[in-house]
LONU-902632 format. One record per atom (N, C-alpha, C): residue number from 1; residue in one letter; atom name; y negated, z, x. Coordinates in Angstrom, 1 decimal. Example, Ala and Ser with C-alpha at 12.3 -4.5 7.8 and 13.67 -1.06 7.14 Angstrom:
{i=1	aa=a	at=N	yy=5.7	zz=7.8	xx=13.2}
{i=1	aa=a	at=CA	yy=4.5	zz=7.8	xx=12.3}
{i=1	aa=a	at=C	yy=3.3	zz=7.8	xx=13.2}
{i=2	aa=s	at=N	yy=2.2	zz=7.1	xx=12.8}
{i=2	aa=s	at=CA	yy=1.1	zz=7.1	xx=13.7}
{i=2	aa=s	at=C	yy=0.0	zz=7.9	xx=12.9}
***
This chain:
{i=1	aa=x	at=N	yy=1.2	zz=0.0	xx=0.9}
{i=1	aa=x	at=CA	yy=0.0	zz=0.0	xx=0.0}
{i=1	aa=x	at=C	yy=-1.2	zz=0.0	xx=0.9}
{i=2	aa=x	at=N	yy=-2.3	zz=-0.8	xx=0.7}
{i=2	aa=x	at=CA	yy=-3.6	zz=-0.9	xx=1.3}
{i=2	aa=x	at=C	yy=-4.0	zz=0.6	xx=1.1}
{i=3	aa=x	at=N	yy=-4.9	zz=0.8	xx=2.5}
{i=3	aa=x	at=CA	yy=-5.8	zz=2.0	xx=2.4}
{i=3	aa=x	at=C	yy=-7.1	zz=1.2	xx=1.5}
{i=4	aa=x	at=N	yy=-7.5	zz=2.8	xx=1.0}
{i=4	aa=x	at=CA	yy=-9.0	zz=2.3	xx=0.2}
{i=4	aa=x	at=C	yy=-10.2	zz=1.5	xx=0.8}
{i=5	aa=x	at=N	yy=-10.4	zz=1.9	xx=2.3}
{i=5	aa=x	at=CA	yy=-11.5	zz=1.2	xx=2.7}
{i=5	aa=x	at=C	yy=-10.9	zz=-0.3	xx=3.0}
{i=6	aa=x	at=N	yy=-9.7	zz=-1.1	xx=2.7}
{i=6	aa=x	at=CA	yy=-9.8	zz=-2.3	xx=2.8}
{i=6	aa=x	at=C	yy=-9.8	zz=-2.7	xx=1.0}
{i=7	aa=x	at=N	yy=-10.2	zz=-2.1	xx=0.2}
{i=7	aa=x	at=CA	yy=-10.6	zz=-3.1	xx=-0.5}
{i=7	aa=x	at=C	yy=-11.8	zz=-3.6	xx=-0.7}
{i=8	aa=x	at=N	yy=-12.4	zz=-4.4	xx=-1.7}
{i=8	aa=x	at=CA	yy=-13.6	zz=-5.2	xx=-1.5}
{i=8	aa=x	at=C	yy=-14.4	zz=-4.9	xx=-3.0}
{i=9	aa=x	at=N	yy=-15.3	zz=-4.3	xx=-2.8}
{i=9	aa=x	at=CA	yy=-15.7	zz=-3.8	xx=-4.4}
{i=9	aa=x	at=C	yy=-16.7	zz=-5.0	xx=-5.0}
{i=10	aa=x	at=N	yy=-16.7	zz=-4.9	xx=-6.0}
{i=10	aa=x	at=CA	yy=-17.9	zz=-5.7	xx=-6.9}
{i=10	aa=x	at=C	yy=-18.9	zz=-5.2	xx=-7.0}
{i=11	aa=x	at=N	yy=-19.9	zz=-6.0	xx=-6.9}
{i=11	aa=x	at=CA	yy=-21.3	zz=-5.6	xx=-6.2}
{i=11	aa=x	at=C	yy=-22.1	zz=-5.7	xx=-7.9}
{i=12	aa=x	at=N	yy=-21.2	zz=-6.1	xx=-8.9}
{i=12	aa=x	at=CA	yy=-22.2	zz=-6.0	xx=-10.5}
{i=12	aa=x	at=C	yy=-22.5	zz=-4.4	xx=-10.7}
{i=13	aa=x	at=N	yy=-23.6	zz=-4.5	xx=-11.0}
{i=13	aa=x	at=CA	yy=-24.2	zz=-3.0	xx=-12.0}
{i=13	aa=x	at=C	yy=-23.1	zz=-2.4	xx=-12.8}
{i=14	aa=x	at=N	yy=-22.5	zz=-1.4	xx=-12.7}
{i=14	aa=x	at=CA	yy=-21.7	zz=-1.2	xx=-14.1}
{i=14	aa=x	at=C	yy=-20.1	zz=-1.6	xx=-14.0}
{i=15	aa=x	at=N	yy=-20.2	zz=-2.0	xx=-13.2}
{i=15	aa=x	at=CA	yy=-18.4	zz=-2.7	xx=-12.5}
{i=15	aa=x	at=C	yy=-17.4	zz=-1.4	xx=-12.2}
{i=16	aa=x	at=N	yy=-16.3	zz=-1.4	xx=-12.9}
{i=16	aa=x	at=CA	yy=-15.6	zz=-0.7	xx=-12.8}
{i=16	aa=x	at=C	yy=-14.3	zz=-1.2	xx=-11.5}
{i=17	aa=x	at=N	yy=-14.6	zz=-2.2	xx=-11.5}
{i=17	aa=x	at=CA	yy=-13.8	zz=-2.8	xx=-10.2}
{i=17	aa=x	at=C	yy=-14.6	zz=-2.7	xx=-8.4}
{i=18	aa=x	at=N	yy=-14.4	zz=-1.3	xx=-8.1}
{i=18	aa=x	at=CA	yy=-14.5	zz=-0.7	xx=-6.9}
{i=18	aa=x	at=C	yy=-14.0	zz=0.4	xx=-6.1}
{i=19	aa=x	at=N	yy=-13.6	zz=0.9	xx=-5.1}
{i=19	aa=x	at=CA	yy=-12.5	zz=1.8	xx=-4.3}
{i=19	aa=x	at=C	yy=-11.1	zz=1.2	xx=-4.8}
{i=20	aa=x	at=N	yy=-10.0	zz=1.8	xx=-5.2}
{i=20	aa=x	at=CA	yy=-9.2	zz=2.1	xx=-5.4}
{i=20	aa=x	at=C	yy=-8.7	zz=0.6	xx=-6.3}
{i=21	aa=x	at=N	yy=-9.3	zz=0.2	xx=-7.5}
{i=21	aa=x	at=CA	yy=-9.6	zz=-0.6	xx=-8.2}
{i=21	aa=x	at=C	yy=-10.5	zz=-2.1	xx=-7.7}
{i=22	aa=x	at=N	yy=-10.6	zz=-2.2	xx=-6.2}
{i=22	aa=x	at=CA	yy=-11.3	zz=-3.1	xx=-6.0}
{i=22	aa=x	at=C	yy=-10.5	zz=-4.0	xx=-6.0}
{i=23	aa=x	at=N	yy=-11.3	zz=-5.4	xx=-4.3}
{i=23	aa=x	at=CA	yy=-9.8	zz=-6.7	xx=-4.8}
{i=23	aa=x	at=C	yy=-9.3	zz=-6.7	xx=-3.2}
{i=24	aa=x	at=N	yy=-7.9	zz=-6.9	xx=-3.2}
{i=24	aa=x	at=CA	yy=-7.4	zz=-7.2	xx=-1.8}
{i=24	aa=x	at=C	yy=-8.0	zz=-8.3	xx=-1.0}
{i=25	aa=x	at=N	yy=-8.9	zz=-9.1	xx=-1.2}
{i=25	aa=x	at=CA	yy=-9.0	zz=-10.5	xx=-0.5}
{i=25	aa=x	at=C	yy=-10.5	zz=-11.1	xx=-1.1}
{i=26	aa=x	at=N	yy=-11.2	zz=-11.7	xx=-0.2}
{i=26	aa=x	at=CA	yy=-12.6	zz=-12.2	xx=-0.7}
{i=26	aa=x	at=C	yy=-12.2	zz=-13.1	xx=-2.1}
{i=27	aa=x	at=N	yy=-11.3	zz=-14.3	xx=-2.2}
{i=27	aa=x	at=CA	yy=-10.9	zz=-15.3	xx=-3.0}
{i=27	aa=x	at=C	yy=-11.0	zz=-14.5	xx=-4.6}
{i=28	aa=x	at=N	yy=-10.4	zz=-13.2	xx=-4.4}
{i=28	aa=x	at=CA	yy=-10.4	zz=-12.6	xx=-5.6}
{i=28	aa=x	at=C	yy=-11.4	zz=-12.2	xx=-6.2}
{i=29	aa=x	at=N	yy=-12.0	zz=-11.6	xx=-5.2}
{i=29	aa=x	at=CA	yy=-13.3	zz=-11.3	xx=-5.4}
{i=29	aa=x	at=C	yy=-14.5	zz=-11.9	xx=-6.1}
{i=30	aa=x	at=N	yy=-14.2	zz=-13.6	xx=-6.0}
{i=30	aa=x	at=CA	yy=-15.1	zz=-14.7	xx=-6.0}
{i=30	aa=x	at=C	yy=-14.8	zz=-15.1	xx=-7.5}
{i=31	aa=x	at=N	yy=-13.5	zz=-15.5	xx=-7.9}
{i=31	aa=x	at=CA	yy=-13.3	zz=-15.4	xx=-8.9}
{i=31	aa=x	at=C	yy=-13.6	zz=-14.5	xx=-9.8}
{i=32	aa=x	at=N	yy=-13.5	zz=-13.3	xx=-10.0}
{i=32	aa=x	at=CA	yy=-14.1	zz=-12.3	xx=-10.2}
{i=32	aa=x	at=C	yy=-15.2	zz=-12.4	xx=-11.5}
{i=33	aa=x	at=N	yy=-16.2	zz=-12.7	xx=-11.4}
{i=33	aa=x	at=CA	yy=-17.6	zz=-12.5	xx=-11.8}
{i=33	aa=x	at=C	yy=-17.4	zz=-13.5	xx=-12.8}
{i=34	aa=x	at=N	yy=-17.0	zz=-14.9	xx=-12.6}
{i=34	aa=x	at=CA	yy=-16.8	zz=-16.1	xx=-13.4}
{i=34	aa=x	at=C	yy=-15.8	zz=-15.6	xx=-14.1}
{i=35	aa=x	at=N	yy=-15.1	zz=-14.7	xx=-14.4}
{i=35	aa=x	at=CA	yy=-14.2	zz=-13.9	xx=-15.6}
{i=35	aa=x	at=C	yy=-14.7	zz=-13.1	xx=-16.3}
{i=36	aa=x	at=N	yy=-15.3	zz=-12.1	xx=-15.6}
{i=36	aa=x	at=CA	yy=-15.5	zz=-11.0	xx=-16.1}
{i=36	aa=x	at=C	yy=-17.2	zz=-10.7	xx=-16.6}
{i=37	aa=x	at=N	yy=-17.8	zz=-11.3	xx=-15.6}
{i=37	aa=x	at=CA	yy=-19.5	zz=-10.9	xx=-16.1}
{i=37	aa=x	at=C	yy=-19.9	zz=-12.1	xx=-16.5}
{i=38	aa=x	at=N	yy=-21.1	zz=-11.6	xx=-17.7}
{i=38	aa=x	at=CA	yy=-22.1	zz=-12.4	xx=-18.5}
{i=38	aa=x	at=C	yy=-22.9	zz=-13.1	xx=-16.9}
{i=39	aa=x	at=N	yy=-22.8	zz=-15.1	xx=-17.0}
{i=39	aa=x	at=CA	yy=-23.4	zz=-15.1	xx=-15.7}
{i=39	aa=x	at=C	yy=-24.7	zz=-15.2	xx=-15.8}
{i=40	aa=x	at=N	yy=-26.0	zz=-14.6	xx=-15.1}
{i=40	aa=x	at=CA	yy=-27.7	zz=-14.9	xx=-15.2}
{i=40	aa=x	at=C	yy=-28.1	zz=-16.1	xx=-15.8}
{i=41	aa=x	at=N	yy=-27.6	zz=-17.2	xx=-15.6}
{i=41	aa=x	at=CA	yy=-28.0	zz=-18.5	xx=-16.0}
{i=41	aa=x	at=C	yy=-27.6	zz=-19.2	xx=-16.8}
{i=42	aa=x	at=N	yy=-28.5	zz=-19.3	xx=-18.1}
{i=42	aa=x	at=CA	yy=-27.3	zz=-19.7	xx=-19.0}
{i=42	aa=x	at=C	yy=-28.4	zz=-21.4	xx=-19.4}
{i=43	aa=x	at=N	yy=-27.8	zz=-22.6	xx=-20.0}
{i=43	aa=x	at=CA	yy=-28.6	zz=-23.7	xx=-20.3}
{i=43	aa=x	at=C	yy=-29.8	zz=-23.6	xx=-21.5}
{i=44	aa=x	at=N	yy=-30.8	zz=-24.2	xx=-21.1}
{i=44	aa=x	at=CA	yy=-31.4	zz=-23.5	xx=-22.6}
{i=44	aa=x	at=C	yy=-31.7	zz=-24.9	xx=-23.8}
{i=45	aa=x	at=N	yy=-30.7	zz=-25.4	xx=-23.1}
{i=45	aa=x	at=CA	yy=-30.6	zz=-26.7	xx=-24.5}
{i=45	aa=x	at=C	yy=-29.6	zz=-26.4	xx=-25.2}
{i=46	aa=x	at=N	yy=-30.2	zz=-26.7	xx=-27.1}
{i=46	aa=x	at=CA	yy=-29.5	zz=-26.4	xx=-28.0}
{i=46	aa=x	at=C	yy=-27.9	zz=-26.8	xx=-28.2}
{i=47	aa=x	at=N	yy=-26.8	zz=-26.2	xx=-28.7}
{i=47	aa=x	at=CA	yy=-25.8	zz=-26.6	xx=-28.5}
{i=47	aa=x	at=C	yy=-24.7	zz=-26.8	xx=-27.1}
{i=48	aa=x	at=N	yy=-25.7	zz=-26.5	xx=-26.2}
{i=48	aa=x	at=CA	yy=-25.2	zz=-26.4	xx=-24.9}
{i=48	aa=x	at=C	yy=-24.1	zz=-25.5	xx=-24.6}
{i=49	aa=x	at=N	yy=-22.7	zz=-25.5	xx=-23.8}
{i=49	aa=x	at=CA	yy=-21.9	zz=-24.1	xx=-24.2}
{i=49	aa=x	at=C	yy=-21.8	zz=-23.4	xx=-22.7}
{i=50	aa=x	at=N	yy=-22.7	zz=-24.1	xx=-21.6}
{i=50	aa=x	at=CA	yy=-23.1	zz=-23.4	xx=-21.0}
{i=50	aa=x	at=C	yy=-24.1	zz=-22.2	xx=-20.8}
{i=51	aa=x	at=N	yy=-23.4	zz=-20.9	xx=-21.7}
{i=51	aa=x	at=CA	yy=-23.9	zz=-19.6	xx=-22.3}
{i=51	aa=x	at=C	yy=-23.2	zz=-18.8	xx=-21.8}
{i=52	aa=x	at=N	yy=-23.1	zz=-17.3	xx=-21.6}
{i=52	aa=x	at=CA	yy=-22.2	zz=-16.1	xx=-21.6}
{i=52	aa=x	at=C	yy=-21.8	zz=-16.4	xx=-19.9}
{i=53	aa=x	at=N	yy=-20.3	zz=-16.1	xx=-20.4}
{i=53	aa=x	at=CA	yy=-19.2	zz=-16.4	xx=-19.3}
{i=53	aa=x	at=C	yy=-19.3	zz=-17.3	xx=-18.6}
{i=54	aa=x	at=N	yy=-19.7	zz=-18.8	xx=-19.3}
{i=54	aa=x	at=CA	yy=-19.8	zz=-20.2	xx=-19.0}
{i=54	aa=x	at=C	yy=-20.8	zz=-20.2	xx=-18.6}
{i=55	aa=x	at=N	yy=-21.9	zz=-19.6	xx=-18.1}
{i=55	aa=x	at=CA	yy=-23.0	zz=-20.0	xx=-17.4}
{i=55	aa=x	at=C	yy=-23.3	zz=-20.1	xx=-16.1}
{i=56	aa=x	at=N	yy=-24.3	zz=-20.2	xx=-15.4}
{i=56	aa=x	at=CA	yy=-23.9	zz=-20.4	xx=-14.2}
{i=56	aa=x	at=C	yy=-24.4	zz=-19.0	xx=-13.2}
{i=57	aa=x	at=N	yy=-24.0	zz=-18.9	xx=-12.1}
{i=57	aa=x	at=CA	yy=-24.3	zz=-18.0	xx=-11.3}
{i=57	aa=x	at=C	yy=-25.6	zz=-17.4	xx=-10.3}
{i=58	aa=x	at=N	yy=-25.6	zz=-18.8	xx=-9.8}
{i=58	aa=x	at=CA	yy=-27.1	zz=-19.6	xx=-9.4}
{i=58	aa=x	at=C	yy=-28.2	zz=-20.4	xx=-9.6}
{i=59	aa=x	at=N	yy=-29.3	zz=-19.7	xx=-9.5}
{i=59	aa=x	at=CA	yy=-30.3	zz=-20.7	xx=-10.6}
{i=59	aa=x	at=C	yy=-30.0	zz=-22.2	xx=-10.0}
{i=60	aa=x	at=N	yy=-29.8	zz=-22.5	xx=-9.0}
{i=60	aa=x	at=CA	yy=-30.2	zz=-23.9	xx=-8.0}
{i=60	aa=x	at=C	yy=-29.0	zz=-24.6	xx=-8.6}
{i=61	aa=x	at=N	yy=-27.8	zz=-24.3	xx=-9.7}
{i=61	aa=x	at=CA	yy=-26.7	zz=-24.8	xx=-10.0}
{i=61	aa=x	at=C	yy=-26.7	zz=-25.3	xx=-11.4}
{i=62	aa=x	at=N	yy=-28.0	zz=-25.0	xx=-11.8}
{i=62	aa=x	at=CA	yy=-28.2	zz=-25.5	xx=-13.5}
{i=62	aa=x	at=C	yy=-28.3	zz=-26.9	xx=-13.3}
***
């Protein structure tokens, strides 16, 4: 079993995924956020379903 200090915690506000509960591997990590968090960017044209989950991470990626 990994010791605690090699996991990789989630840097979101409010993330329950850190210490013990973090991720084994950067890859996981990455994935991560595109699952689980509402992403900052969302499109602001009507009907668009890039919203919530589906949005994007980085503004420079709209």
């Amino acid at each position: 079993m990994p010791l605690p200090w090699m996991f990789i915690n989630c840097l979101e506000e409010g993330c329950d995924w850190i210490d013990m509960n973090g991720f084994e591997t950067e890859s996981k990590l990455k994935i991560h956020p595109k699952q689980e968090h509402i992403n900052h960017f969302w499109c602001p044209g009507r009907g668009c379903d890039r919203v919530g989950t589906n949005g994007w991470i980085r503004m420079i990626d709209m």
